[in-house]
N, C-alpha and C positions, 0 to 999 in steps of 0.2 A: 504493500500500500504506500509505503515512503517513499520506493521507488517510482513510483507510479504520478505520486505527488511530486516528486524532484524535476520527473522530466516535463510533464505537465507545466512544471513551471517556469521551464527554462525555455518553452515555445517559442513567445514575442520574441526574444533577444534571436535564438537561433533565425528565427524568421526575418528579423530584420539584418541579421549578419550575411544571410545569404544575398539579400540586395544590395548588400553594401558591397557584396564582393562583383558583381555584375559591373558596378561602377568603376571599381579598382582595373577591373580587365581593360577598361575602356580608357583607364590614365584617367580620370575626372570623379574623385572619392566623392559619394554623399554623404559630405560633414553636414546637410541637412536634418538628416535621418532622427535625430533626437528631438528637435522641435517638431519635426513632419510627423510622430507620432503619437504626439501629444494631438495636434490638430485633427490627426484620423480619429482621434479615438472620442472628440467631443461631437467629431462629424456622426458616427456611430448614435452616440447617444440623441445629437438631437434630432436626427433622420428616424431611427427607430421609434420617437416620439410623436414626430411629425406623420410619419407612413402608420404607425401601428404594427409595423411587421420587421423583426429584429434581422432578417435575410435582406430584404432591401435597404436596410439601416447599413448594415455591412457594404452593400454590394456599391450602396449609393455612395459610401465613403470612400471606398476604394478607386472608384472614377474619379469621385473628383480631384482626390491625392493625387493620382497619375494625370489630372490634363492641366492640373494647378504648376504642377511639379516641370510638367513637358512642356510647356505654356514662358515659363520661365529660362526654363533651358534654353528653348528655341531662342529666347529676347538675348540671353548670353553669350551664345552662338553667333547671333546676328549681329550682334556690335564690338564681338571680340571682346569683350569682358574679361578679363582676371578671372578663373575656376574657383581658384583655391578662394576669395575674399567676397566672390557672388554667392558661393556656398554655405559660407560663413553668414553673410546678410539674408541669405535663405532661411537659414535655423534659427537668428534672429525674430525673424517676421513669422515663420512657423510659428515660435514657442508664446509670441505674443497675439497673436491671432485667435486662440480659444477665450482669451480671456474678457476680449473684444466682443466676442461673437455672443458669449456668456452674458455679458450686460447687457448687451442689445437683445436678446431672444428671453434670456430668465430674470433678467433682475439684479443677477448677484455674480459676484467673480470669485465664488467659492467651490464649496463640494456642490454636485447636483445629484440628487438623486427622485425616484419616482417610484410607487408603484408598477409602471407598463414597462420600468425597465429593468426587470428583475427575474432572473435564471439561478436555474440550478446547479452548484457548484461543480458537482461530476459529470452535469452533462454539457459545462462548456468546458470543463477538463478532457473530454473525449474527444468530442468535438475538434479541439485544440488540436490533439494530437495527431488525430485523422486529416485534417489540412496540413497540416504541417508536412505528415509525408506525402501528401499527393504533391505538395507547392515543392518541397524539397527534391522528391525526386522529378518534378519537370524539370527543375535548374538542371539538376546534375543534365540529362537525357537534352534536355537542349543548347547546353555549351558543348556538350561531349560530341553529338550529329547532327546538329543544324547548320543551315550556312549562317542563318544571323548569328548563332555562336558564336562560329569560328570567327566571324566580323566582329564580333565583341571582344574575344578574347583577344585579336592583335591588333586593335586598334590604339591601343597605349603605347605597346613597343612596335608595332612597324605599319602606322599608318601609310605611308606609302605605298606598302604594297597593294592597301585596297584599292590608293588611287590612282594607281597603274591599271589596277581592274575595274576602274570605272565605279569605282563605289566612294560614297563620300562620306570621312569618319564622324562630320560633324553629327549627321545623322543617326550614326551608331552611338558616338555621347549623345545626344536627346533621349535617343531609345533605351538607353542602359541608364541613367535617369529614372525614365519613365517604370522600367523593372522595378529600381529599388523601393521605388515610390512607392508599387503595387504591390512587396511582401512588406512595408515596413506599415502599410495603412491596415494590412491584416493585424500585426503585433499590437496596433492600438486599440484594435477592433479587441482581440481578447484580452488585453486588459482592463480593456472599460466592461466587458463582459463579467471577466473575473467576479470583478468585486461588485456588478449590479449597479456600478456610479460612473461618473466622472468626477476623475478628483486635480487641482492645477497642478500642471507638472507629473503627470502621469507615469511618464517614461523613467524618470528619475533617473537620467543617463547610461538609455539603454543604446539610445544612439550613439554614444559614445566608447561604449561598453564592446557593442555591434564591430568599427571599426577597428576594435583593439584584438577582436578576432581573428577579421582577416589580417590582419597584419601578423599573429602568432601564428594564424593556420598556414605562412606563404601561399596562399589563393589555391591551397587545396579542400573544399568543401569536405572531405569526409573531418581532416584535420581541423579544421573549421569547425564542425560540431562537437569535437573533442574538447576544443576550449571552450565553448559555448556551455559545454555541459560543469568545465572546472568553475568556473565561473558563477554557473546557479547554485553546481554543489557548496559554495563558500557562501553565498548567498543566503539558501535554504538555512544551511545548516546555523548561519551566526542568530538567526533567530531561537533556536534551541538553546546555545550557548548564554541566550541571555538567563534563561533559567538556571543553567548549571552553576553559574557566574554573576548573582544578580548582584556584588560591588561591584564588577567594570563601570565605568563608565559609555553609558548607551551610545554616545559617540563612535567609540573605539567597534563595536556589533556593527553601527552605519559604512563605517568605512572598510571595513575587514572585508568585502569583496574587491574594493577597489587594490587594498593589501598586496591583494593575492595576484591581480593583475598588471600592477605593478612590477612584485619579484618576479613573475614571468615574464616580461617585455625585457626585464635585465639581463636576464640568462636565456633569452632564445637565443 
């Protein structure tokens, strides 16, 4: 059951690490990813509100993360913008945007929660789980044999090639974008699940957490889950710890994932 509960929990992160790795292939990282899931995940809630139906709540967050996100790109592309610092002003405008949308829609820039948006814990735990490997194994099966893959994958280190073959990389960054967009607006979507709410700051640096993966995995997905999973297990577990240990300092429980990502970033 703990197992069960572990990996469940380390869904969002895994799911938004594999879109982050889509970007990496393409040389143009989503340093967005941590605000963009904070944004999905209030889209979630107030679609599911608005529709009455938590499947179009999802489905309708996930569009519009992907054409908010592609929307942008394209504007970055087109005026040859700086990556690295549009990226950055991305996750900026993500992370402040719920809180916006929040006052203008409910009222308040706090927790929300509702009656019509409230699920059962095992069965968004399944649930979770069940997406995750369909979304995970399309990544893998479509950078491993697809042509847009393989476009993906060498557009970072050898765009030239495409544009030898008449393909143009800018479009491959828009689209690799547009990916990470669409597995990181899932990760917001179960967190706001998870817990039945929307709470500010959601992600609590899973976007960031996300990147430090592919960066430990070297842009190998299975090694990519491997950390994903060190990651939750320090996670998971420092909330236990607090009971073992209740003089620590609660601080010291908060950061103890980060700890751990840390000493591993040292010693990769």
């Amino acid at each position: 059951m703990i197992l069960f509960d572990m990996i469940s929990y380390s869904v969002p992160l895994m799911l938004a690490s594999i879109g982050a790795l889509f970007s990496e292939y393409a040389g143009v990282l989503a340093l967005f990813l941590d605000g963009l899931i904070s944004l999905s995940a209030f889209f979630t809630y107030a679609f599911t509100l608005g529709t009455g139906n938590a499947f179009l709540g999802v489905m309708i967050s996930s569009i519009l993360s992907v054409l908010i996100t592609m929307g942008f790109s394209l504007l970055i592309e087109k005026f040859r913008a700086n990556q690295f610092i549009a990226a950055i002003a991305l996750n900026l405008l993500f992370s402040a945007l719920p809180s916006c949308f929040s006052f203008l829609l409910f009222g308040t820039r706090g927790v929300l929660a509702s009656d019509s948006f409230v699920f059962n814990p095992q069965n968004v735990k399944l649930l979770a789980l069940l997406t995750a490997l369909i979304l995970i194994t399309a990544a893998l099966i479509f950078l491993a044999k697809s042509r847009p893959g393989l476009y993906i994958r060498i557009t970072g280190s050898d765009s030239l090639v495409l544009e030898q073959n008449g393909v143009d990389p800018r479009y491959m960054r828009i689209f690799s974008w547009g990916l990470a967009a669409f597995y990181a607006s899932f990760a917001g979507s179960f967190l706001a699940m998870r817990i039945s709410s929307f709470v500010p700051n959601i992600s609590s640096g899973r976007g960031w957490m996300a990147l430090a993966a592919v960066f430990l995995g070297k842009k190998k997905p299975l090694r990519i889950v491997a950390a994903v999973l060190i990651f939750c297990c320090a996670d998971f577990f420092s909330a236990y710890l607090q009971n073992i240990l209740p003089d620590m300092p609660s601080s010291f429980f908060i950061s103890f994932p980060y700890l751990i990502i840390l000493i591993l970033v040292l010693f990769n």
